[in-house]
C-alpha positions as CSV (number, residue, x, y, z in Angstrom):
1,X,-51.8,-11.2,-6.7
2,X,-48.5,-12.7,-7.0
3,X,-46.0,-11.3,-5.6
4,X,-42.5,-11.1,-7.8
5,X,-40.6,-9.5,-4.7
6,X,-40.6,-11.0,-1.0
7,X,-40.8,-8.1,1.2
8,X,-40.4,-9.2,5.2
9,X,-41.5,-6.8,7.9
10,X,-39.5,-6.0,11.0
11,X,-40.6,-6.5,14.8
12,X,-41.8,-3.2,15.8
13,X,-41.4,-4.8,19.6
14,X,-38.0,-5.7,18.9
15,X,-37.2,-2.2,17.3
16,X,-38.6,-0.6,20.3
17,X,-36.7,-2.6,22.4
18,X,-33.7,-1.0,20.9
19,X,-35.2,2.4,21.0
20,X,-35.9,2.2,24.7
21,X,-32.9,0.9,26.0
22,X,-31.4,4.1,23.6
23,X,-33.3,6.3,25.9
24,X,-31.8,5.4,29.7
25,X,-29.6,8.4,29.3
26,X,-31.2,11.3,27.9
27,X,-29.6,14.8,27.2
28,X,-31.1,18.4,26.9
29,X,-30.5,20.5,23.6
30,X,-29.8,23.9,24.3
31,X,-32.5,26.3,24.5
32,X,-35.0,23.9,25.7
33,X,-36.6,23.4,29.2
34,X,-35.5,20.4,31.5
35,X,-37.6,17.6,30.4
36,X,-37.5,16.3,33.9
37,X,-39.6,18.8,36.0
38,X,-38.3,18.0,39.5
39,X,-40.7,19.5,42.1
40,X,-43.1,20.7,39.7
41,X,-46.6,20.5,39.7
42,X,-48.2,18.3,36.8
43,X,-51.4,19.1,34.9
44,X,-53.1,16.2,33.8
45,X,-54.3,16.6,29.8
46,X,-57.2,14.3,29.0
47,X,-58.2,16.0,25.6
48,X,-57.3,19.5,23.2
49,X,-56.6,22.4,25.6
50,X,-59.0,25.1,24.8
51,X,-56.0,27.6,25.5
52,X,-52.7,25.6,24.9
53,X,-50.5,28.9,26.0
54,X,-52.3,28.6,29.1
55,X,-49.8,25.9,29.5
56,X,-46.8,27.7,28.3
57,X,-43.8,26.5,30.6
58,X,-45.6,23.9,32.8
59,X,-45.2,20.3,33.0
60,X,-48.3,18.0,31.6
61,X,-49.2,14.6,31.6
62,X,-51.2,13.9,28.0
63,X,-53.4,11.0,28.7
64,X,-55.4,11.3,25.4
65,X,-54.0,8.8,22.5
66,X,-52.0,10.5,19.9
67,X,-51.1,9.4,16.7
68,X,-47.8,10.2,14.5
69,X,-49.0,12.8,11.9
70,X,-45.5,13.6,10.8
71,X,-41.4,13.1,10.8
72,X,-40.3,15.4,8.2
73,X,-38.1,16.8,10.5
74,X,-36.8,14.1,12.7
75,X,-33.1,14.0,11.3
76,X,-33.3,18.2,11.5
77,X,-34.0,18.9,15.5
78,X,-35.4,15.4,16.2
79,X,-38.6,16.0,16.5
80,X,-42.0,14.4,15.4
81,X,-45.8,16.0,15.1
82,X,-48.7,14.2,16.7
83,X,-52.4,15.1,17.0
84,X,-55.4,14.4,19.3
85,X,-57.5,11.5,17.8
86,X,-56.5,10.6,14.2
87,X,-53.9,12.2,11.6
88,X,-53.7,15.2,10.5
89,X,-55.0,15.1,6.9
90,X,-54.3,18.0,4.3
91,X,-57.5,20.4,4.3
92,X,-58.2,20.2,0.7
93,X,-58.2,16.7,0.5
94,X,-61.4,16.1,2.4
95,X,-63.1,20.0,1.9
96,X,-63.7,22.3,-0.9
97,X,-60.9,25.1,-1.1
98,X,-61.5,28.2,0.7
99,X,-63.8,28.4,4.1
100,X,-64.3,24.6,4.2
101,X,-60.7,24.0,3.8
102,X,-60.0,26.7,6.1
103,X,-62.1,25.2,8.7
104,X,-59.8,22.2,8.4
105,X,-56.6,23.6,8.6
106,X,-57.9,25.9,11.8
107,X,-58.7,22.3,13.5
108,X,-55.5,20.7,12.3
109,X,-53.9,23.8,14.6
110,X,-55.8,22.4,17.3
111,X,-55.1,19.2,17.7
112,X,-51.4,19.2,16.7
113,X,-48.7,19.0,18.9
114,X,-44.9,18.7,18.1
115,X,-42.7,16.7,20.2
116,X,-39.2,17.3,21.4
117,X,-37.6,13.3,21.6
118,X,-34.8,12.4,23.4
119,X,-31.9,12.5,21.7
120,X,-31.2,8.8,21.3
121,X,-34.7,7.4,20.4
122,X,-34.7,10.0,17.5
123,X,-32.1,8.0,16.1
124,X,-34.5,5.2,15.6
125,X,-36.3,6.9,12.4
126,X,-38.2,3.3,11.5
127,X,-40.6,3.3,14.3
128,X,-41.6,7.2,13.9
129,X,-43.5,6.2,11.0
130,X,-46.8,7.6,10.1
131,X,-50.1,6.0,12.1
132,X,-48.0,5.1,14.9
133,X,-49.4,6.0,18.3
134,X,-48.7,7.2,22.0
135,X,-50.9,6.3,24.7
136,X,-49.3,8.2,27.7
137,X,-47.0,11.6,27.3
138,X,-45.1,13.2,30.2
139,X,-43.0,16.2,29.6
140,X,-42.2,20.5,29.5
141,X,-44.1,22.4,27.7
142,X,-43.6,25.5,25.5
143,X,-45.7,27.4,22.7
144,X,-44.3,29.8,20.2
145,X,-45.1,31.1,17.3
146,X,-44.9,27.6,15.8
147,X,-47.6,26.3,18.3
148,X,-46.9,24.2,20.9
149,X,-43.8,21.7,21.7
150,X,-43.7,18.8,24.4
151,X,-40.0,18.0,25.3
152,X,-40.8,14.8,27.2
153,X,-38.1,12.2,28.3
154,X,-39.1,8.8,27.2
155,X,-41.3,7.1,24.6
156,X,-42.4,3.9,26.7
157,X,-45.9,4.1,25.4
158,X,-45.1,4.6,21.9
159,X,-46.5,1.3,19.2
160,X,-45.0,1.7,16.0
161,X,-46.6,1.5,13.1
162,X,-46.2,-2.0,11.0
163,X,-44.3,-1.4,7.5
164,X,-47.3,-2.6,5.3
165,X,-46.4,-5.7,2.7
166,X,-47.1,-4.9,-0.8
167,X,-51.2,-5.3,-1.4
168,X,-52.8,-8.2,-3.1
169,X,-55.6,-6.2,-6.2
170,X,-57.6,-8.0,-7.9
171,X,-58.6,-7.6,-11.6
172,X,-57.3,-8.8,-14.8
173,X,-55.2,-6.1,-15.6
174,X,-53.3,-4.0,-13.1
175,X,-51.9,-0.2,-13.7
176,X,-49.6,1.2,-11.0
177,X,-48.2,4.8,-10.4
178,X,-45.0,6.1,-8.9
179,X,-42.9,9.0,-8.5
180,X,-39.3,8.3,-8.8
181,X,-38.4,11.4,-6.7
182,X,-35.3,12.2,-9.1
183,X,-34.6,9.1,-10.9
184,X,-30.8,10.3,-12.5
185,X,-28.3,7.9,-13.3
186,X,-25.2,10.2,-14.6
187,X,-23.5,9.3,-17.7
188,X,-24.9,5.9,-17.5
189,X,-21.8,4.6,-17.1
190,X,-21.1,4.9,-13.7
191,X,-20.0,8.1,-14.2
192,X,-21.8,12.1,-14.4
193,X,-22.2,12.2,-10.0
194,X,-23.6,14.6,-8.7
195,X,-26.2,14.3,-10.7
196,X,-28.3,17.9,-11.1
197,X,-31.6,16.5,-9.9
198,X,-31.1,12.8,-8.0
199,X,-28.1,11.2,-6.5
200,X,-24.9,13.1,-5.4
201,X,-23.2,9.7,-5.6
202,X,-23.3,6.3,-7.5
203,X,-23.7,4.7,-4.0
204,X,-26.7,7.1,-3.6
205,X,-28.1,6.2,-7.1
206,X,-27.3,2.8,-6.5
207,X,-29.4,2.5,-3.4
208,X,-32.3,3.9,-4.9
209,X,-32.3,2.3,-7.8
210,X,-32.5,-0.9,-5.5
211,X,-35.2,0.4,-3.5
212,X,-37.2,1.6,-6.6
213,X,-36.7,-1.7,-7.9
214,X,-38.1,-3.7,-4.4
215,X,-41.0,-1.4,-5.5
216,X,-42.1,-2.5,-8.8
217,X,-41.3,-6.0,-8.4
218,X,-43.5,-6.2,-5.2
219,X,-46.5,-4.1,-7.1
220,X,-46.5,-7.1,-10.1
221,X,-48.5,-4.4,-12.3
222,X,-49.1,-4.9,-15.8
223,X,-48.3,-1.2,-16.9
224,X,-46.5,1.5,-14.6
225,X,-46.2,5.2,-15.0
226,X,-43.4,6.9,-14.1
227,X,-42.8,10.5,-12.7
228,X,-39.9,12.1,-12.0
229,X,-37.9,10.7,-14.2
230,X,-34.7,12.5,-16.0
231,X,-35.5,13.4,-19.3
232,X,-32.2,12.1,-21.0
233,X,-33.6,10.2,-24.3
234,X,-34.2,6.4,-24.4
235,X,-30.4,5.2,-25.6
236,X,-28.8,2.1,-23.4
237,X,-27.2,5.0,-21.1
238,X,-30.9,6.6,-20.4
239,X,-32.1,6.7,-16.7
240,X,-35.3,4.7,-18.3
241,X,-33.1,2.3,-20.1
242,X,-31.1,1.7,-16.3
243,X,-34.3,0.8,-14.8
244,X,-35.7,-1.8,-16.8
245,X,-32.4,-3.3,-17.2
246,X,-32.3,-3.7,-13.4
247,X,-36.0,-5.0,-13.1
248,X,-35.2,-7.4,-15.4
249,X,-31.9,-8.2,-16.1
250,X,-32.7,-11.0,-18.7
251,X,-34.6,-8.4,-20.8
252,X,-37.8,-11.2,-21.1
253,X,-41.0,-9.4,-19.6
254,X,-40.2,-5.4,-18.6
255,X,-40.0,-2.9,-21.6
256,X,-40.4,1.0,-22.2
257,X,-42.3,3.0,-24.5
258,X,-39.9,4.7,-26.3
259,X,-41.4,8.2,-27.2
260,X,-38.5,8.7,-29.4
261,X,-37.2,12.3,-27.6
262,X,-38.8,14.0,-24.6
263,X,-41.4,13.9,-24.1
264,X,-41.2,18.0,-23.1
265,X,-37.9,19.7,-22.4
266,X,-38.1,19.8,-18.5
267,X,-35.1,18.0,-17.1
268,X,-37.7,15.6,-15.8
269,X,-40.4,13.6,-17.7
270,X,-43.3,11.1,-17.3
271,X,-42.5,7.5,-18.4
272,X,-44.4,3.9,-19.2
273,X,-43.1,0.7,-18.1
274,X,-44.8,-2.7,-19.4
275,X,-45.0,-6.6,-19.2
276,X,-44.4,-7.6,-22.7
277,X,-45.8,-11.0,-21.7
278,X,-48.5,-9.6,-20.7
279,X,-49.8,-6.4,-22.2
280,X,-49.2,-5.7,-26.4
281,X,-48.8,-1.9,-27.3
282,X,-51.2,-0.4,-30.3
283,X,-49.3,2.1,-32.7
284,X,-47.5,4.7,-32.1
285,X,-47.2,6.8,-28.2
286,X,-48.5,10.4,-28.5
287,X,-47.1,13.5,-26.6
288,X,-48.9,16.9,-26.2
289,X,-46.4,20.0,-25.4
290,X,-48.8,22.7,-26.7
291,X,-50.1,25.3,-24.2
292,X,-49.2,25.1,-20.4
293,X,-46.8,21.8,-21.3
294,X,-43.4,21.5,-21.7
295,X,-42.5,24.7,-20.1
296,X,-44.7,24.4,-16.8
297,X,-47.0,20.9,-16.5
298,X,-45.0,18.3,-18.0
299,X,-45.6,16.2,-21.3
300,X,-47.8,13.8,-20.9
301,X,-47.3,10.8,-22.2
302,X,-50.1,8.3,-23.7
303,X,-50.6,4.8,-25.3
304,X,-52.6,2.3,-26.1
305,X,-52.6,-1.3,-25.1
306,X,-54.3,-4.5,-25.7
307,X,-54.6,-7.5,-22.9
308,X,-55.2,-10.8,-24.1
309,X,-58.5,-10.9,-26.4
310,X,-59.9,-7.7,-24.1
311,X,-60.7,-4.5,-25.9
312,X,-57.9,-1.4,-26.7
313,X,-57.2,0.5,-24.0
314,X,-55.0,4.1,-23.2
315,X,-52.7,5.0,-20.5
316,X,-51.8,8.4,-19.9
317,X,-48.8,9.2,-17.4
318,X,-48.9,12.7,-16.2
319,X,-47.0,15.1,-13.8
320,X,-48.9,18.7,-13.3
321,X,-47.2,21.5,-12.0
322,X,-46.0,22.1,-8.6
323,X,-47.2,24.1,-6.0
324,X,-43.5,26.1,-5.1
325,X,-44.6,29.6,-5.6
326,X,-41.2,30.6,-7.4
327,X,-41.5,32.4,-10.8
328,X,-45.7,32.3,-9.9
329,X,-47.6,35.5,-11.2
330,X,-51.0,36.5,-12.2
331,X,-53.8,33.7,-11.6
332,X,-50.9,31.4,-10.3
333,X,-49.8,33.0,-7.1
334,X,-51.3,32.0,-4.7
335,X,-54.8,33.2,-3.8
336,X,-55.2,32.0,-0.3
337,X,-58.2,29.5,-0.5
338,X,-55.9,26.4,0.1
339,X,-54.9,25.3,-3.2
340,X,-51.2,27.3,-3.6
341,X,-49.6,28.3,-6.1
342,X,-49.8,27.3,-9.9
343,X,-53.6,25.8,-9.1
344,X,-54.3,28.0,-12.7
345,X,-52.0,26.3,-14.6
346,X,-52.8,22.9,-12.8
347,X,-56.6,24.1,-13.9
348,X,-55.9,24.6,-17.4
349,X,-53.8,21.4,-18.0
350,X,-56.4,19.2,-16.8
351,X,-58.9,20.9,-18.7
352,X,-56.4,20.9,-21.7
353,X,-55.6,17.0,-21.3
354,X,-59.2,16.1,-22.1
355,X,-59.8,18.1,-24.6
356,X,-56.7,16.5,-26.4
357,X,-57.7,13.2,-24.9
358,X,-61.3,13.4,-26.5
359,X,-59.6,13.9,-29.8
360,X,-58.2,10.3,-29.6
361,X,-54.5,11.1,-29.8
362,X,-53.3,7.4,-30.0
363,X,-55.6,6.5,-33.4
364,X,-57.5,3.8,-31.7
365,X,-60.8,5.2,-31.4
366,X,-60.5,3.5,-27.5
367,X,-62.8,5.1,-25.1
368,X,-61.0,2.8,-22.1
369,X,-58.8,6.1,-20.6
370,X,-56.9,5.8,-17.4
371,X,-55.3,9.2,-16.4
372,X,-52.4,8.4,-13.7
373,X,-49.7,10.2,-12.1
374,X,-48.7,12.7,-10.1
375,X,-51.2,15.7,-10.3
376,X,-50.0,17.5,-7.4
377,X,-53.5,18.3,-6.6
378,X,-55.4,17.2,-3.4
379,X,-58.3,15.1,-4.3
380,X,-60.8,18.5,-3.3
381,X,-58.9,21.0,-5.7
382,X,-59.7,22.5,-9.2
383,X,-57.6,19.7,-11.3
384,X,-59.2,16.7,-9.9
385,X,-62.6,17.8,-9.2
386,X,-62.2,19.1,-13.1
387,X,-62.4,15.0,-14.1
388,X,-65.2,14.2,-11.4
389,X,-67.5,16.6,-12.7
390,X,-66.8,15.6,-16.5
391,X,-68.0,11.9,-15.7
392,X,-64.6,10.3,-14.1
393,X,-64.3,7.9,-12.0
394,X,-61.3,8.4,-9.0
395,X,-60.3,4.9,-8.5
396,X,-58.7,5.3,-4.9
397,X,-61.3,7.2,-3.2
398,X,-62.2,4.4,-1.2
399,X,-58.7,3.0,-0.7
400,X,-58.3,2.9,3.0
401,X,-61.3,3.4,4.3
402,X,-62.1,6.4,2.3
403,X,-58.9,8.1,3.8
404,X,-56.4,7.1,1.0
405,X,-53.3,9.2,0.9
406,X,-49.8,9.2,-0.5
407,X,-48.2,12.0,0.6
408,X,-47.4,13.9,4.1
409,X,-46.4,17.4,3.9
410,X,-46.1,19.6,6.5
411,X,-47.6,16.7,8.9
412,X,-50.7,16.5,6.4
413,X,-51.6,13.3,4.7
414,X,-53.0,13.3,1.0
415,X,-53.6,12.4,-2.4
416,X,-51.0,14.0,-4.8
417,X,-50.8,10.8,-6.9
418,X,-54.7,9.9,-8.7
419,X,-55.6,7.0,-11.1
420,X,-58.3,8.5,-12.7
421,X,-60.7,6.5,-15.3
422,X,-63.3,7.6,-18.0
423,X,-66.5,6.9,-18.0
424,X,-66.3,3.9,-20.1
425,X,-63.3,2.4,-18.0
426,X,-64.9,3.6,-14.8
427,X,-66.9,0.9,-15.1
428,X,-64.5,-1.6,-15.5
429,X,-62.8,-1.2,-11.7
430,X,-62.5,-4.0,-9.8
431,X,-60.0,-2.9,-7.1
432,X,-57.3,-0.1,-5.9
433,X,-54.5,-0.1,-2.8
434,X,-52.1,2.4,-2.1
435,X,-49.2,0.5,-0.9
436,X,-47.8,3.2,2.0
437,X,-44.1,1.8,2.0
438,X,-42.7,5.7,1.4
439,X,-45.0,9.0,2.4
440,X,-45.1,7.3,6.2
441,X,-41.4,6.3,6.5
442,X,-39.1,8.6,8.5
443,X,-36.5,10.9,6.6
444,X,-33.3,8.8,6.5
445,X,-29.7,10.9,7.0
446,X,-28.1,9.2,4.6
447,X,-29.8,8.7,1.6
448,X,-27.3,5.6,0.8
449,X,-27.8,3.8,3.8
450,X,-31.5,2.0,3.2
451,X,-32.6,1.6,6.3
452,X,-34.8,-1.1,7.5
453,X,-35.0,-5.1,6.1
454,X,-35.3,-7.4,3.1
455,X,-32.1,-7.3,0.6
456,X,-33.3,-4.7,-0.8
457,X,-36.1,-3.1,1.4
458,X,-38.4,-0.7,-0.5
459,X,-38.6,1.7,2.3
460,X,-38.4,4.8,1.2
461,X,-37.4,4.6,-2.5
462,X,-39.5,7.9,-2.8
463,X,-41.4,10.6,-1.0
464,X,-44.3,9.4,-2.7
465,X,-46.4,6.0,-2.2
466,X,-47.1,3.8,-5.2
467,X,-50.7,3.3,-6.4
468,X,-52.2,0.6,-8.3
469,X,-55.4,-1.0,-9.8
470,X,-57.2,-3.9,-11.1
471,X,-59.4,-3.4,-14.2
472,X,-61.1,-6.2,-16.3
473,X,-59.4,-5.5,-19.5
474,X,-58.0,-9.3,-20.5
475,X,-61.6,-10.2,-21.7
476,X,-64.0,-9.1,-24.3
């Protein structure tokens, strides 16, 4: 693939350098024990304690590897969670909901293990990503009712893990998916700040729009969906508008399909993003807002394309419902087997999408579907398995070793984000990455300040990773 961005990775030796020489003078926060355990005895940890309140208050030595599972709260109390072994992945992503899942999340307990950092190496949020790991651990430690918590007093086995460049996919055609994570611009004008989704500044929006922009000009997809997006019309001062006008400020290759209002009243919508050099839209886009969209799941948004002298084709961008439990009642609170809340109306729009989908919305009698977006369903759960079992093919189940993932919540990676493909255009794959340059990255302070290198770095331009695929679609 050719790469329209450059995107340069930093020395994780240099960076740790600079995190180590950060930690020659460490302080206690209050209401922690002494990290330095003088004239105590040290129990040696080779593997997950059977019993970790058993070890409530003494000082251990962890000789096990660790690996970062997750940062979310590194700029709150400066702390990071590891586990035993590999990550901690999000049970329904890899088990059925309920006593599988359950099963997963009980292990997940086990093996996890906050750590208090030292002060000043917490300050150095780039090499806490994701996958990084720790080879030796020395510190106090303490178990609440939050589990247990290693305050330890340097890092000097930690290896960061490498900021990924942006994959090489093969294929003809290429589709890519990404959630903006509150793309507002104000007025448009400069103006509008803060806005009541995104930015709280123009130097905030600014940034992002930079970093988003590093994004899709490293991707080099043919056709992008957009999530996340505000919902403020298609006009020059549109948030859409903004984007493409800073992807490509000559206006010759980037356009947007221009649903003509909408689509759905949320205050944020799906979007599409094209090459005009590469890709010709058919007709006219189609919206549904009947039933559980518009007021819940939002709009979707589909429409056709044509590659070259390849066959019509439909792309359908798509943001389900999400799993916050506020306003939830009746089948969507939740009901315990892993899935959260809202998993009915997640249900029902998937089921509702191909209904509408089988009734050819677009006009071209195309059977070549790709469903992508942000589902915010884990690759195990109702919505997704819904597709699977009707004949779809799930284009980044083998991303990564078959442990793809573009999200970390709660220390969990997963799949919120899916390119799913009909039958027909299931068999047209040719290849998938997951380009992790977001869900991994460490919370920055200041969402202004993008942290990291490049002019602009992509580094966490949103809370979710971009996905992409190749498809033979150019030829016949």
């Amino acid at each position: 693939m050719t790469t329209t961005g450059t995107v340069r990775t930093a020395s994780s030796a240099l960076v740790l350098a600079l995190l180590l020489a950060g930690c020659a003078s460490v302080g206690q926060r209050p209401g922690e024990p002494s990290a330095s355990g003088a004239g105590a005895v040290t129990v040696d940890i080779a593997s997950v304690p059977d019993d970790w309140s058993a070890l409530d208050g003494r000082r251990v030595r962890i000789t096990a590897p660790l690996v970062i599972s997750g940062n979310h709260r590194l700029d709150r109390d400066a702390s990071v969670v590891v586990a035993f072994g590999e990550r901690l992945r999000t049970p329904t992503e890899v088990a059925l909901p309920g006593a599988a899942a359950d099963a997963v999340a009980a292990a997940n307990r086990a093996r996890g293990l906050s750590l208090a950092l030292p002060p000043k190496a917490a300050r150095h949020a780039q090499v806490w990503r994701g996958g990084g790991t720790l080879e030796v651990l020395e510190g106090v430690l303490t178990v609440g009712d939050d589990g247990p918590r290693l305050a330890i007093a340097d890092v000097d086995t930690l290896q960061p893990a490498a900021r990924p460049a942006a994959p090489t996919v093969a294929g003809e055609l290429r589709l890519a998916s990404l959630n903006l994570q509150n793309l507002f611009n104000g007025d448009g004008r400069g103006g509008g700040f803060p806005t009541a989704r995104g930015a709280r500044t123009p130097s905030e929006y600014a940034a992002q729009l930079a970093r988003l922009v590093a994004t899709l000009s490293s991707l080099d997809a043919d056709i992008v969906a957009l999530l996340e997006l505000e919902n403020d019309g298609y006009g020059a001062d549109s948030s859409i508008a903004g984007l493409v006008a800073a992807l490509d400020p000559d206006g010759l290759r980037w356009r947007f399909v221009d649903a003509g209002r909408g689509p759905g009243d949320n205050p944020i919508r799906v979007g599409l993003l094209y090459r005009a050099d590469r890709v010709v839209p058919l007709g006219r886009p189609a919206t549904l807002e009947d039933g559980v969209f518009g007021p819940l799941s939002r709009a979707p948004l589909a429409q056709a394309f044509r590659a070259g002298g390849g066959p019509a084709f439909v792309v359908v961008a798509n943001h389900f419902k999400s799993k916050g439990c506020r306003d939830a009642a009746g089948a969507d609170l939740d009901q315990g087997d892993g899935q959260a809340c809202f998993n009915a109306t997640r249900r029902a729009s998937g089921e509702a999408l191909r209904v509408w989908l089988a009734h050819d919305p677009t006009g071209t009698g195309s059977d070549l579907v790709a469903v992508l977006g942000d589902l915010n369903a884990y690759a195990m759960e109702d919505p997704v398995r819904g597709f699977i079992d009707a004949g779809w093919t799930d284009a980044l189940a083998d991303v990564d070793g078959g442990q793809p993932h573009t999200y970390v919540y709660d220390a969990q990676a997963g799949r919120l984000d899916h390119v799913l493909l009909s039958p027909a255009l299931g068999a047209r794959l040719e290849d998938a990455a997951i380009w992790h340059s977001n869900a991994d990255e460490a919370p920055a302070a200041d969402p202004a300040a993008a942290e990291g290198v490049g002019d602009p770095a992509p580094w966490g331009a949103s809370d979710h990773d971009p996905v992409i695929v190749g498809l033979r679609l150019r030829t016949p």
